[in-house]
Each structure stands twice: as structure tokens, then as C-alpha cells.
C-alpha positions, 0 to 999 in steps of 0.5 A: 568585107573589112574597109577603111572609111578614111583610108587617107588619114594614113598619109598623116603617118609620117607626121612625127618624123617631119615635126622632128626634123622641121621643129627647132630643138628644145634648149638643155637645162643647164640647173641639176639636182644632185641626190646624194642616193641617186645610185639606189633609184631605180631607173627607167629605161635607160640606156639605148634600150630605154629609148628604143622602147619609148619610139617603139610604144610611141610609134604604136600608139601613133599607129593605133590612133591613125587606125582609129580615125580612119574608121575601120568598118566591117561590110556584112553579107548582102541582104535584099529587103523588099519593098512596096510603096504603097499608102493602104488605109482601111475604113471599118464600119463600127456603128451599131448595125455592126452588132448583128450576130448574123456571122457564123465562127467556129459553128457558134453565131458572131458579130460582124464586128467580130468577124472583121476584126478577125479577117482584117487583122491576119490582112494588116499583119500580112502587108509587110512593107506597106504603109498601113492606117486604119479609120473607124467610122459611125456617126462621125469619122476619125483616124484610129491609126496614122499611117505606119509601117507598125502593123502590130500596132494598126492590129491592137487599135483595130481588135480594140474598136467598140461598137458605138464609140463613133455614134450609131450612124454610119458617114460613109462619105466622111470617112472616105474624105478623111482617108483621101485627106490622109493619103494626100499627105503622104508623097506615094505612087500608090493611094488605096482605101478599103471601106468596110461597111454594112449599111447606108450613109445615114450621117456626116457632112460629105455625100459618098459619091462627092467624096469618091470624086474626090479620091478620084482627083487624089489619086487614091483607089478605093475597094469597097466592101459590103459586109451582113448576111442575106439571111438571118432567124430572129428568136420568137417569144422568150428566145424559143422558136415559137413565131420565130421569123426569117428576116434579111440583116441586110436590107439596109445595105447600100449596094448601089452606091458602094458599087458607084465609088469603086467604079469611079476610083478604079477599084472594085466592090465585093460583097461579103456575106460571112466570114469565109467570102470575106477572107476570100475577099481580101486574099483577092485584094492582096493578089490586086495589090500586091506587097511586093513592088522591087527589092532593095539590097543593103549591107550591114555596116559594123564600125571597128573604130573601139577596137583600135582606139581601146588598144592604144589607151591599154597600151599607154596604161601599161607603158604608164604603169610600167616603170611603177612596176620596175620601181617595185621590183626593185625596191624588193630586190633592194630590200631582199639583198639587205636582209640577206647582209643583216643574216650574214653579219654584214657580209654580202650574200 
């Protein structure tokens, strides 16, 4: 839809007319220069049509400038967005626990860091509209990723995590408190934090159960995921399976207290034994927090002004560089029709 976005602006049309009438009249000079060859310049418009032309073009580009300064713009089709106002940060356990390959990818034994990386990456790319952050702890807690609405980016960061580059530890209670920091700065209706781990709190400063009662006051929900095998072979001598020996991967795995920080923030606790319960996992947090929360619908707006305003400044130069172009024509002519007396021997053509 074609608008104007200053439509009075046209009330100033009528301008040149008043600033005519209103305004006093220019004195005439009374000095001349008298120019012996006056008859052979060519003229420019003159006449009655000479002046015609200049209010014509004059009016014209008086027009196209009101046209211009009243900011034409072109309304597009109506496109609804969705949206969600959610502030979602995940915390992923990168502590050296996370280098036991008891996960099973494409038949071929993987890491858990592996795993998670693979699963949490399709969950970040698909929470379109959501603010997303990402925290990686170990023996210390930091923020990998503030929270941005550029899911690609929270992906790269998180598929370049290595084990260890936090400490061996894992500050399960840190990490929660730095999320609960990162969220409170943020003006959401909607606080969530995923924590993925697979062990206990071994390090930090801040016990997890403190900083669940933190995130309780905060406002900020915490789903809780608990990641590791029940079941693992360890190879015997030399890699054969001469005294090899089952043993559970997970024996360290602090069930209990992940349990006790989803009940006191209003989440819920999973247990995650490979990768497919983990990508049911976060399917069932996507069905519990879901990305679409209301539609928001805007019009594209394109500004015309160029259009107008080039048209005037094409007009003008053409209006400038016309009487160059009648003089040359002209001067041709003129040029022309003595040559053709020099042929005829002084006679005219």
C-alpha cells in the first residue's frame, strides 16, 4: 500500500503564488549592454513560450521537492513473526568425567561430551525466538555465550568446548549461581536453566542446594539432566577381553541432588542413559517450554523519497543543459548556412 508519511507538507504547494503576490517587485535595471552581433546569439526561450516553459519546469520541480519531503513510502504485505519471551540458558558439564566413552553414535562407542554436543546443538538451533546463553562448567564456571537471540553462534561455542578448559572438577552450585546472576539481568517473564552433568559437586564456592534456593527467589526454573551410562566394559590386559570387567560409569552420579534443585525451582530432573533418551529428553523440554508464546505481525516499510527527489535533480540538469544544447544547434545551423553562401558565391541557398 502507497502512503504518504507527511501528507501535509502538500499545503505548502500554493507557496510560490503567495511569495509572488506578497513580495515586492524587483526594481528594472535601467544600464544595458548594447552587442553590435546581438541578432546572431542564439536565444533562449524566448518569447511568450520561452516563459511558459520556465513556469512550467519550475512548477515541476516544485512539485517533485513537496513529493519528496512528504516521504512517500510503500507498505508490503503483512508477515507475522512469532515470538517467545523466554531467557534459556544451558549449562554443560565439560569436566573430565565427560571424557567416558560410554555413549553409543552410529554403532561406534562416543564420549558424552560427544553426544551432548550433538543433541544440544539440533535443541539450540531449534529454539528460534528464544534468547539463548550457554555455561560451561568444571572446577570453575563461566559464560561461554551471553544470552542472544544468534543460535548459530551459541552452537559454534558449544561444538568448541573441550574437556578440561574449566578444571577437572565439576561446580555444579557455581554454575547454577552464575545463570541465576545472568538471567536476573535480563527483564523476561520467562527465566530457564538446563544443567547437564554427570557426576557431583566436587568444586566451587556455592553448595547446589543454596543456589537452587536462589533461583527459586529469581524466579528461574531449572531442568536438570543427569547424563552416563549404567553400564560400561572396561578392556583387560593390553585392550583384549582377557580380565575385562563391567563396571558402572556412573557410580558418581549425584542423582539426589539434581532431583532436589528441579523440585525446589519448579523443573524436572531426567536421566539421561545415551543418546537416544537424551534426544527424548529435550524433545520433552521443548513440548514443556515451548518456543511459541504469541505472534507479533508487521509491515515491511520501503521509503520512496529517492524517486521523486532524483527526478527533480534529472529534470533541472536537463532544463540547465538545454539552452547549451539550442546554442550548439545553432551555432551549426549558422555555421552550415555560411558555407553554403561561400559555394554559391555569396548568394543565399
Amino acid at each position: 500500500m502507497f502512503e504518504f508519511g507527511l501528507p501535509w507538507v502538500f499545503l505548502l504547494l500554493p507557496l510560490p503564488l503567495l511569495a509572488r503576490r506578497l513580495l515586492p517587485k524587483s526594481e528594472p535595471l535601467n544600464s544595458a549592454l548594447k552587442v553590435p552581433y546581438y541578432q546572431q546569439l542564439p536565444r533562449k526561450n524566448g518569447g511568450a513560450a520561452g516563459n511558459r516553459w520556465n513556469l512550467l519546469m519550475l512548477w515541476l520541480l516544485w512539485v517533485l521537492l513537496l513529493c519528496a519531503a512528504a516521504r512517500p513510502q510503500w507498505y508490503g504485505e503483512p508477515i507475522t513473526q512469532t515470538t517467545s519471551a523466554r531467557d534459556l540458558l544451558i549449562a554443560v558439564d565439560i569436566s573430565g568425567s565427560m571424557e567416558t566413552p560410554d555413549m553409543i553414535l552410529n554403532s561406534n562407542p562416543a564420549m558424552r561430551i560427544t553426544a551432548v554436543k550433538n543433541v544440544v546443538g539440533d535443541f539450540v538451533l531449534r529454539r528460534k525466538g528464544d534468547r539463548l546463553g550457554l555455561v560451561l562448567f568444571g572446577t570453575r564456571a563461566y559464560l561461554q555465550a551471553p544470552l542472544t537471540f544468534d543460535r548459530q553462534t551459541v552452537d559454534t561455542l558449544l561444538n568448541e568446548a573441550q574437556i578440561g578448559f574449566a578444571g577437572q572438577g565439576t561446580a555444579i552450585g557455581d554454575a547454577i549461581g552464575l545463570s541465576v546472576k545472568r538471567l536476573t539481568q535480563r527483564p523476561a517473564d520467562q527465566r530457564v536453566l538446563i544443567l547437564l552433568t554427570d557426576g557431583a559437586n566436587t568444586a566451587g564456592e556455592v553448595a547446589p542446594l543454596k543456589a537452587a534456593e536462589l533461583a527459586k527467589q529469581a524466579g528461574v526454573r531449572v531442568y536438570t539432566i543427569g547424563v552416563g551410562a549404567d553400564e560400561m566394559v572396561q578392556p583387560g590386559l593390553l585392550g583384549s577381553r582377557f580380565g575385562a570387567r563391567r563396571v558402572n560409569p556412573s557410580r558418581d552420579l549425584d542423582s539426589d541432588t539434581l532431583q532436589a534443585i528441579a523440585d525446589q525451582t519448579g523443573g524436572r530432573y531426567f536421566r539421561a542413559h545415551n543418546p537416544q533418551e537424551l534426544v527424548q529428553i529435550y524433545q520433552e523440554l521443548d513440548r514443556l517450554e515451548p518456543v511459541e508464546q504469541e505472534a507479533e505481525t508487521y509491515r515491511p516499510l520501503k521509503s520512496l523519497y529517492v524517486w521523486p527527489l532524483g527526478l527533480a535533480l534529472l529534470s533541472a540538469l536537463l532544463w540547465a543543459a538545454l539552452p547549451l544544447i539550442t546554442s550548439g544547434v545553432s551555432e551549426l545551423q549558422l555555421r552550415n548556412s555560411r558555407r553554403a553562401r561561400k559555394r554559391n558565391g555569396g548568394q543565399p541557398a
